[in-house]
N, CA, C and O atoms as a GROMACS GRO file, in nm:
protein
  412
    1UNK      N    1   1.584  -2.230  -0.794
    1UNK     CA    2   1.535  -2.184  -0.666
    1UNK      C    3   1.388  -2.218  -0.651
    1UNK      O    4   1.306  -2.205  -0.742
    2UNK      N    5   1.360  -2.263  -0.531
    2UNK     CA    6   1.196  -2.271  -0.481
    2UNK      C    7   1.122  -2.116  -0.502
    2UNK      O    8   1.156  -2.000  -0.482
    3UNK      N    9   1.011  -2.179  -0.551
    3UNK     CA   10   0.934  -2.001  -0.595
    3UNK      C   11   0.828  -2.038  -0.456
    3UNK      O   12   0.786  -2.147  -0.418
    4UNK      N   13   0.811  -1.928  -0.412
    4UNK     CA   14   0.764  -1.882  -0.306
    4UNK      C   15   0.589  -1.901  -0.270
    4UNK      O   16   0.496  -1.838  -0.321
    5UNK      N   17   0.584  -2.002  -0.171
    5UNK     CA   18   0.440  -2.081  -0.170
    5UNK      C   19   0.350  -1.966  -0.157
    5UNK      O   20   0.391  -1.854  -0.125
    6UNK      N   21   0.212  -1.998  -0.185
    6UNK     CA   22   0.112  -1.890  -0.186
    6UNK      C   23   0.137  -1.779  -0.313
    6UNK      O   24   0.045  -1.698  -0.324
    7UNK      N   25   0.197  -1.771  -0.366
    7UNK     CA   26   0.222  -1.724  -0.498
    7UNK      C   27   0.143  -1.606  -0.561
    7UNK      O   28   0.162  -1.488  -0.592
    8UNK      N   29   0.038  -1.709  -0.565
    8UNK     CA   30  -0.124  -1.691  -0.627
    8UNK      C   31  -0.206  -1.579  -0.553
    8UNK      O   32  -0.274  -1.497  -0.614
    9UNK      N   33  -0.194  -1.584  -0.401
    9UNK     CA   34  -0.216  -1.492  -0.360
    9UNK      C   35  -0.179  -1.346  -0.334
    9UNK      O   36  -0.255  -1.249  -0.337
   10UNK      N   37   0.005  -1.348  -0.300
   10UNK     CA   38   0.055  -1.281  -0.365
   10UNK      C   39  -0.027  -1.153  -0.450
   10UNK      O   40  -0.055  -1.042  -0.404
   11UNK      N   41  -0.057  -1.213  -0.604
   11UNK     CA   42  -0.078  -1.150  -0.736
   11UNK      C   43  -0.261  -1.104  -0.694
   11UNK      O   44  -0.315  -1.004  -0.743
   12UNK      N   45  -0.316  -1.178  -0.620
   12UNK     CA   46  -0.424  -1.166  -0.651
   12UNK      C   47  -0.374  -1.010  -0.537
   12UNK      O   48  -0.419  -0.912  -0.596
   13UNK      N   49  -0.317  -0.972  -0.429
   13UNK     CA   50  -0.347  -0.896  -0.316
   13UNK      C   51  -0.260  -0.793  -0.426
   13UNK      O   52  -0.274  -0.687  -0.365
   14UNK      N   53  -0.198  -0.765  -0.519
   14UNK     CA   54  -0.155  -0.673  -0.595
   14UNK      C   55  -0.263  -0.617  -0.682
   14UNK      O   56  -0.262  -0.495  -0.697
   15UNK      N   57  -0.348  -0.679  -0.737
   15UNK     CA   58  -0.440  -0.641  -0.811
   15UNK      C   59  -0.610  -0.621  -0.733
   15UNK      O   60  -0.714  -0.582  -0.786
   16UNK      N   61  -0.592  -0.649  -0.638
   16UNK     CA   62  -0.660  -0.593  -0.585
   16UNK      C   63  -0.623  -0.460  -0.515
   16UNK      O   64  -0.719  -0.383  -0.511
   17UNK      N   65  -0.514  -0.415  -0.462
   17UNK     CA   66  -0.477  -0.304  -0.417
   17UNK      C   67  -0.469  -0.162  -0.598
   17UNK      O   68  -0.451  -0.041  -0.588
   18UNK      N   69  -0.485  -0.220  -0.699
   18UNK     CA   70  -0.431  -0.171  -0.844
   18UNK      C   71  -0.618  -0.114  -0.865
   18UNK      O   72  -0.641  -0.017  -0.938
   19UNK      N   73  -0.760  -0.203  -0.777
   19UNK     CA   74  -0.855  -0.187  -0.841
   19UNK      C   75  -0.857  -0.052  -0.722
   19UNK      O   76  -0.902   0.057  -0.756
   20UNK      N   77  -0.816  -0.070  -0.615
   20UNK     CA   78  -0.873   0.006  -0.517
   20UNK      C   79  -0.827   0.127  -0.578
   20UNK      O   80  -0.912   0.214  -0.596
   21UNK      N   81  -0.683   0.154  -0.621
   21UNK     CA   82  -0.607   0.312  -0.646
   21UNK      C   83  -0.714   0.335  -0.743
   21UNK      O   84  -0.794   0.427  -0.723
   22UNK      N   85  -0.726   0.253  -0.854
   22UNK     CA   86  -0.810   0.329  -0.973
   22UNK      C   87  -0.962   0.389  -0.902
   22UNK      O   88  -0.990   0.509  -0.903
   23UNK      N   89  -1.044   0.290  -0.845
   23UNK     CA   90  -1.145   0.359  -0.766
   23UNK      C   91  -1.167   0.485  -0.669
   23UNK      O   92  -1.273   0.535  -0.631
   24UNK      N   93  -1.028   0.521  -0.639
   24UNK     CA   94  -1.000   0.576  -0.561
   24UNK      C   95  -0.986   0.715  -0.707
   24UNK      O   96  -1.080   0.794  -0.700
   25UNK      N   97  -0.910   0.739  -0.798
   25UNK     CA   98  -0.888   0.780  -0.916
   25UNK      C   99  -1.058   0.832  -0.962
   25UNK      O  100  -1.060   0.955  -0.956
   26UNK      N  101  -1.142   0.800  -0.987
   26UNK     CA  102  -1.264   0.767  -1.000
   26UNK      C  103  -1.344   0.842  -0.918
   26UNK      O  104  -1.444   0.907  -0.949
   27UNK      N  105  -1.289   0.828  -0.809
   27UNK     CA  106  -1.411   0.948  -0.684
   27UNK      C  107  -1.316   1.092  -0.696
   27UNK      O  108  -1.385   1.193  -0.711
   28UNK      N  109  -1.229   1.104  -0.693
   28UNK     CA  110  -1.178   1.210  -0.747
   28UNK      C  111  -1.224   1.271  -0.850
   28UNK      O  112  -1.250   1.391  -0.845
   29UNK      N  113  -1.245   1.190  -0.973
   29UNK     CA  114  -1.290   1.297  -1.109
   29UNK      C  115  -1.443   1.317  -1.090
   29UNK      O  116  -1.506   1.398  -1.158
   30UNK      N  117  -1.495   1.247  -1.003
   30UNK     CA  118  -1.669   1.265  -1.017
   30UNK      C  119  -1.682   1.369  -0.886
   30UNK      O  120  -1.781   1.441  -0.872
   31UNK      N  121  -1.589   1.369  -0.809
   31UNK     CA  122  -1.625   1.492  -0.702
   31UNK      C  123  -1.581   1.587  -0.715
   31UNK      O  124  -1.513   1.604  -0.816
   32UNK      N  125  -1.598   1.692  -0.625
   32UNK     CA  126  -1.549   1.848  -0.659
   32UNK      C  127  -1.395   1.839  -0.660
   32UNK      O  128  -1.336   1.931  -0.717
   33UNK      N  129  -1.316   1.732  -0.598
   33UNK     CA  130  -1.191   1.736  -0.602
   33UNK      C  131  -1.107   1.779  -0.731
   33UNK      O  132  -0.987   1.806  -0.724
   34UNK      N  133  -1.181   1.782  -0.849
   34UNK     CA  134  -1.191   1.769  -0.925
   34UNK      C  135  -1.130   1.886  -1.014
   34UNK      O  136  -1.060   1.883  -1.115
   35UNK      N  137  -1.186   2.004  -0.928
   35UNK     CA  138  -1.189   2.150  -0.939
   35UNK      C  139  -1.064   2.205  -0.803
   35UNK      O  140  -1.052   2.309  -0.738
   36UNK      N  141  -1.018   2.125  -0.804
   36UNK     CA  142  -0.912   2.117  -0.658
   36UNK      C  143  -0.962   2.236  -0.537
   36UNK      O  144  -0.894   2.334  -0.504
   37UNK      N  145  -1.034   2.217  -0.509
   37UNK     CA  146  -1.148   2.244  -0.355
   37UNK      C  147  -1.087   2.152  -0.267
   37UNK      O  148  -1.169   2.060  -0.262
   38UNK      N  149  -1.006   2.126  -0.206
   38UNK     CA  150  -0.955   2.034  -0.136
   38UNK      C  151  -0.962   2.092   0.006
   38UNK      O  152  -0.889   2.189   0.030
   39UNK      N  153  -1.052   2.036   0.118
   39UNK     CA  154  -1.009   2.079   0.298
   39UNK      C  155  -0.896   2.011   0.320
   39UNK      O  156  -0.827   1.932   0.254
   40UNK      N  157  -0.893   2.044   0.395
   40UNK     CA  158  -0.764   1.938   0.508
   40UNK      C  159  -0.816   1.835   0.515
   40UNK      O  160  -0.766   1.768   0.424
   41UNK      N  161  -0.888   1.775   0.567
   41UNK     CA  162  -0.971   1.609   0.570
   41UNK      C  163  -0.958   1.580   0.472
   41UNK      O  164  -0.859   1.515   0.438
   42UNK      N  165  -1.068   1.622   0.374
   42UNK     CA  166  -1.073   1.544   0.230
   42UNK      C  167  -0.898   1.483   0.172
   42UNK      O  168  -0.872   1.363   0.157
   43UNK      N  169  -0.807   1.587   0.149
   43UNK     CA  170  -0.697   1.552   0.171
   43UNK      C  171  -0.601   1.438   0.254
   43UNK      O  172  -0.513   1.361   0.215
   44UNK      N  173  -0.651   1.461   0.362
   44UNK     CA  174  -0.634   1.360   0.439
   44UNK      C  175  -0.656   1.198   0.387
   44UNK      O  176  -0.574   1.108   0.369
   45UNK      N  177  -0.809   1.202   0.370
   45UNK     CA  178  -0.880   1.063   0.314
   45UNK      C  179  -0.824   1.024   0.198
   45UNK      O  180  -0.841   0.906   0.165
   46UNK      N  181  -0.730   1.131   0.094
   46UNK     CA  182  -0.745   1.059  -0.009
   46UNK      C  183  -0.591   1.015  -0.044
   46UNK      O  184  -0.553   0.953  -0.143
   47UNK      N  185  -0.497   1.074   0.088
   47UNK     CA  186  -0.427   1.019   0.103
   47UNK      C  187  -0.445   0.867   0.170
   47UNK      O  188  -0.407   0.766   0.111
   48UNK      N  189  -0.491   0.866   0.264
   48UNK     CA  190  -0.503   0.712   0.290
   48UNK      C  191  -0.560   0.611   0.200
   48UNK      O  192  -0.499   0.504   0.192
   49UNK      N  193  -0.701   0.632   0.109
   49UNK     CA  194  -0.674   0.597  -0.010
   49UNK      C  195  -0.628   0.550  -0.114
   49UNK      O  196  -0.672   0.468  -0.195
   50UNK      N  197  -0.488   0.635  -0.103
   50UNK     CA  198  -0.405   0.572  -0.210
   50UNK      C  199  -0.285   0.519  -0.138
   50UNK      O  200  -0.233   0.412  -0.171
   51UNK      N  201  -0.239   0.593  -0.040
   51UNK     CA  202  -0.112   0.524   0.044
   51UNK      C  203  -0.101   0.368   0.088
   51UNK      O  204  -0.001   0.298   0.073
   52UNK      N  205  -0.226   0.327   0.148
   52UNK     CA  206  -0.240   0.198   0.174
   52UNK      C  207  -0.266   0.094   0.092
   52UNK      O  208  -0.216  -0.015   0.120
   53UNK      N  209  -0.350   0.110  -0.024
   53UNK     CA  210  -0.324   0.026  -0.155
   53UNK      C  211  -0.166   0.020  -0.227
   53UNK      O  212  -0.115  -0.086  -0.263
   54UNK      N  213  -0.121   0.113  -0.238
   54UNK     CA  214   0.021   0.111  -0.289
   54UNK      C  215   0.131   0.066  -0.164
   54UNK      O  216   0.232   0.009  -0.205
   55UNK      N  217   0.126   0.078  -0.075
   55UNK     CA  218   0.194  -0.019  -0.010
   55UNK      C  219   0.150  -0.184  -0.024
   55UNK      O  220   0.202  -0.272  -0.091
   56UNK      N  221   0.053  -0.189   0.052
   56UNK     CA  222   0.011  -0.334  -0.039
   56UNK      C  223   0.101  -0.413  -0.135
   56UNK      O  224   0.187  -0.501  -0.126
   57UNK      N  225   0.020  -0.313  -0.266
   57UNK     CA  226   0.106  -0.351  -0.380
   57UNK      C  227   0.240  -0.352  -0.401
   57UNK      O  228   0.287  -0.419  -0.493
   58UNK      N  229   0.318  -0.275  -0.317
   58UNK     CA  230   0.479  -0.279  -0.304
   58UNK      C  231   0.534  -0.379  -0.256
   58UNK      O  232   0.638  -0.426  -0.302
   59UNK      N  233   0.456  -0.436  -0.135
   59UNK     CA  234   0.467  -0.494  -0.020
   59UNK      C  235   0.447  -0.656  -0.078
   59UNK      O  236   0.524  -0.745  -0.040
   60UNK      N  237   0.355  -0.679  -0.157
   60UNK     CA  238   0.329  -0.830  -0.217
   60UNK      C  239   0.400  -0.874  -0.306
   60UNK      O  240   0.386  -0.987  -0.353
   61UNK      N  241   0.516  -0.764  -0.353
   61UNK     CA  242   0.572  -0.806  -0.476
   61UNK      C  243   0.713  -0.840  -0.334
   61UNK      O  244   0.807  -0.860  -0.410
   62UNK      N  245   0.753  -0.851  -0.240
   62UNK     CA  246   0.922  -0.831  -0.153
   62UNK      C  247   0.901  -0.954  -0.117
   62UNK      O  248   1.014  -1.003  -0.118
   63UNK      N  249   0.820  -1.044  -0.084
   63UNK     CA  250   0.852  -1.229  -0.120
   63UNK      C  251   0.904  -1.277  -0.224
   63UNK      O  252   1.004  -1.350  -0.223
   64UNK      N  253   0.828  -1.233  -0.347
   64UNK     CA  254   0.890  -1.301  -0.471
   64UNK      C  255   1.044  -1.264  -0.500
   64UNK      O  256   1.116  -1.356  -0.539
   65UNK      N  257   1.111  -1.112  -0.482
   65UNK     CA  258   1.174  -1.070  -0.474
   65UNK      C  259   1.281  -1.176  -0.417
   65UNK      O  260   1.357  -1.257  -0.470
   66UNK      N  261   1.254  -1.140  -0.293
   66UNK     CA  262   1.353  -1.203  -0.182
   66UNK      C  263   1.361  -1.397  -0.227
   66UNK      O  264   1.463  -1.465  -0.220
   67UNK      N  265   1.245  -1.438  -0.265
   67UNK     CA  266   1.278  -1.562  -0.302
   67UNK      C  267   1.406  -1.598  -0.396
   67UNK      O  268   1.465  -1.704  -0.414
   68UNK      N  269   1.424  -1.482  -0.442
   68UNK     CA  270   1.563  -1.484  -0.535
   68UNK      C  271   1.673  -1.487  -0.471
   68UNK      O  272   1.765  -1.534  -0.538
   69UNK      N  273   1.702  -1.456  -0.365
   69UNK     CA  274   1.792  -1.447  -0.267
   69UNK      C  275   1.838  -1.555  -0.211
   69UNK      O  276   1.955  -1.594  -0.216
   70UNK      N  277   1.700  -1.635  -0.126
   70UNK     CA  278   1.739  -1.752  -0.058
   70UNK      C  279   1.588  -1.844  -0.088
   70UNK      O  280   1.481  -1.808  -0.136
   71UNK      N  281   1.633  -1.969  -0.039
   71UNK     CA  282   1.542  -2.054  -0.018
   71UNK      C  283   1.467  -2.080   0.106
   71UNK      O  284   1.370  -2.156   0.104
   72UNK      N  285   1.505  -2.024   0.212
   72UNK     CA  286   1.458  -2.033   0.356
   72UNK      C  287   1.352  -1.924   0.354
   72UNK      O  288   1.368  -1.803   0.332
   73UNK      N  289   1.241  -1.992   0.382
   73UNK     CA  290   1.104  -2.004   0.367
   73UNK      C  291   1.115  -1.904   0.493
   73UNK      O  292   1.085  -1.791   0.455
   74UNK      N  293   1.145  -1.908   0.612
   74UNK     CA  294   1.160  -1.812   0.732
   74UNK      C  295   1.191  -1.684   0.716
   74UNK      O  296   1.116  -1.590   0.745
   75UNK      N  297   1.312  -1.672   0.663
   75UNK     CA  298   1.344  -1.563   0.630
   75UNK      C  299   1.320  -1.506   0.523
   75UNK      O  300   1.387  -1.405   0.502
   76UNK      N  301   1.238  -1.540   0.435
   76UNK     CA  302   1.117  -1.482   0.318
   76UNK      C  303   1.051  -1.399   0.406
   76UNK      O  304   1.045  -1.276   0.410
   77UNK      N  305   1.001  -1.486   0.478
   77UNK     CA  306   0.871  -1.402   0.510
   77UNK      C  307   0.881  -1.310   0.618
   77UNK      O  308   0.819  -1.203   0.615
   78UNK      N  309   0.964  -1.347   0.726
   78UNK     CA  310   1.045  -1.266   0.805
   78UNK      C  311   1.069  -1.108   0.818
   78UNK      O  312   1.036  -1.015   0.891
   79UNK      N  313   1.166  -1.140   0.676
   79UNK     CA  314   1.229  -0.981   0.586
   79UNK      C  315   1.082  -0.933   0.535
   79UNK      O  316   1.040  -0.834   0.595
   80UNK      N  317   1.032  -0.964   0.475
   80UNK     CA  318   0.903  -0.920   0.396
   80UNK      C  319   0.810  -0.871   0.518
   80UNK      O  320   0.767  -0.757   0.500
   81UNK      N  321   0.767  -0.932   0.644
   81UNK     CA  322   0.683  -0.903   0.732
   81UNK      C  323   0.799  -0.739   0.764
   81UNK      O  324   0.748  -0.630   0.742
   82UNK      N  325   0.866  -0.743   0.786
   82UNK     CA  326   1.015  -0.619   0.886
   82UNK      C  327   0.930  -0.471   0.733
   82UNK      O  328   0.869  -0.364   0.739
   83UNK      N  329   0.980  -0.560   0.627
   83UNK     CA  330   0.921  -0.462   0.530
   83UNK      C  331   0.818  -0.403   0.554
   83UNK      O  332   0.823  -0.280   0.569
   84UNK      N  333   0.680  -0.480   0.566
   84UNK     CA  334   0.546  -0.421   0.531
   84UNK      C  335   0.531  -0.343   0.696
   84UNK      O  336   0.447  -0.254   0.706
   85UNK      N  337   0.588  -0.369   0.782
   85UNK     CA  338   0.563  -0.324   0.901
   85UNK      C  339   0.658  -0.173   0.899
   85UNK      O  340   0.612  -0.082   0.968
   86UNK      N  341   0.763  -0.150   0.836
   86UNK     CA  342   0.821  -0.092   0.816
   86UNK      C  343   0.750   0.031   0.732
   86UNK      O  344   0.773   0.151   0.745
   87UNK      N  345   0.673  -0.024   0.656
   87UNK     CA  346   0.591   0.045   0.558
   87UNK      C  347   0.495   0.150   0.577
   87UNK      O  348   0.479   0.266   0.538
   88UNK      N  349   0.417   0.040   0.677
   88UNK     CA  350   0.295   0.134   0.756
   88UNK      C  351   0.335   0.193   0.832
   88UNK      O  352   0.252   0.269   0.883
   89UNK      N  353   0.453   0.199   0.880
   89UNK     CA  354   0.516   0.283   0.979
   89UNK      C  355   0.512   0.407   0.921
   89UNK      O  356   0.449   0.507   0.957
   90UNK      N  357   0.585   0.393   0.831
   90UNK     CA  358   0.615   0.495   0.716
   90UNK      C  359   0.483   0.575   0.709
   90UNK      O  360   0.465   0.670   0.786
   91UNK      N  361   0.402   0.543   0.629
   91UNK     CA  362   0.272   0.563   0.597
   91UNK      C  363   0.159   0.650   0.730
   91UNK      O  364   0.065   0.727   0.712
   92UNK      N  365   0.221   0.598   0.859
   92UNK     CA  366   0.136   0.623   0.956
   92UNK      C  367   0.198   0.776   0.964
   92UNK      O  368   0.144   0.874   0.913
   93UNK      N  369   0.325   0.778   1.039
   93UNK     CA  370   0.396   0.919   1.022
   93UNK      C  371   0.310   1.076   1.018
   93UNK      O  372   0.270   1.159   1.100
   94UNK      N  373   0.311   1.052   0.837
   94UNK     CA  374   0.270   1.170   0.749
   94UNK      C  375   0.090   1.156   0.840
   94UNK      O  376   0.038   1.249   0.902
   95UNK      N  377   0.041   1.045   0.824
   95UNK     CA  378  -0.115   1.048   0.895
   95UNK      C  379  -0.163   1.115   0.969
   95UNK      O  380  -0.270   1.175   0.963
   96UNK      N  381  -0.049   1.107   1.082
   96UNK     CA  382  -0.064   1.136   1.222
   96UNK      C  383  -0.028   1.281   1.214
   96UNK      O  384  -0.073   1.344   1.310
   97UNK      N  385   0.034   1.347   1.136
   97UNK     CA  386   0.072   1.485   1.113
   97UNK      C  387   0.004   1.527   1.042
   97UNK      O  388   0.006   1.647   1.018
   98UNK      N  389  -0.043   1.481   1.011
   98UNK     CA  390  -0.218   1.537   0.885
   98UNK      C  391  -0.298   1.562   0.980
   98UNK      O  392  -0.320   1.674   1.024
   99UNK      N  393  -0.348   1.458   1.019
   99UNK     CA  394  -0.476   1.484   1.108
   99UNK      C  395  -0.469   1.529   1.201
   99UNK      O  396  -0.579   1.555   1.249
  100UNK      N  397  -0.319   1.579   1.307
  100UNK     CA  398  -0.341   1.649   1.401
  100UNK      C  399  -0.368   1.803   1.358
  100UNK      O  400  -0.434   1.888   1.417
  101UNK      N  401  -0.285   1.811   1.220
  101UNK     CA  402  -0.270   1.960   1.130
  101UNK      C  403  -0.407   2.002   1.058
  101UNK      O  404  -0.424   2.115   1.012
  102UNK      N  405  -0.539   1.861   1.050
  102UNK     CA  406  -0.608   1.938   1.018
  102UNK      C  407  -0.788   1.992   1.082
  102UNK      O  408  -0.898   2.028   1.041
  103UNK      N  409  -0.694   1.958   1.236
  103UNK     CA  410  -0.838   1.940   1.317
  103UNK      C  411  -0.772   2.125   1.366
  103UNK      O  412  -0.839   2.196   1.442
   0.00000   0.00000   0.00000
C-alpha cells in the first residue's frame, strides 16, 4: 500500500500537540492548581488546554490509519478531515456548557 504523503508532518503535529499537554502538566504543578483551588474559568482553560492538543494528536494519527484501508488519496483525507471536524465538534459542546455555566 502507498503510505500516506506528508507523513513527516503528520508526526511532527503529534509531538508537538505531546509538548503542549506536558506544558500544560507543568503550569498546573507550579500554580495553585496544585492545591486543587480550582474556579470555574481556571477549569475551563485547562480544559481547553488539554482537549485541543489531544485531539490533534488523535486526529494526526486517522490518515496513517486509514491509509491501511485504501489507496485513494481523496478519501484519506476526506474521512480524516469528517474526523477532526467531528472532533472539535465534540470538544466545542462541553466548552460551550462550561463557559455559559461559569459566567
Amino acid at each position: 500500500m502507498d503510505p500516506v504523503s506528508n507523513l513527516d508532518t503528520l508526526h511532527t503535529l503529534a509531538q508537538v500537540a505531546i509538548a503542549i499537554i506536558g506544558f500544560s502538566g507543568i503550569v498546573v504543578v507550579f500554580g495553585r492548581r496544585a492545591d486543587a483551588q480550582w474556579t470555574a474559568e481556571e477549569s475551563l482553560r485547562f480544559y481547553v488546554l488539554i482537549a485541543c492538543p489531544l485531539t490533534a494528536l488523535a486526529c494526526s494519527f486517522v490518515p496513517i490509519l486509514l491509509s491501511q484501508l485504501t489507496n485513494d488519496h481523496d478519501i484519506i483525507w476526506r474521512a480524516s478531515n469528517a474526523v477532526l471536524g467531528a472532533a472539535h465538534l465534540a470538544n466545542l459542546v462541553p466548552f460551550l456548557l462550561n463557559s455559559f455555566g461559569a459566567r
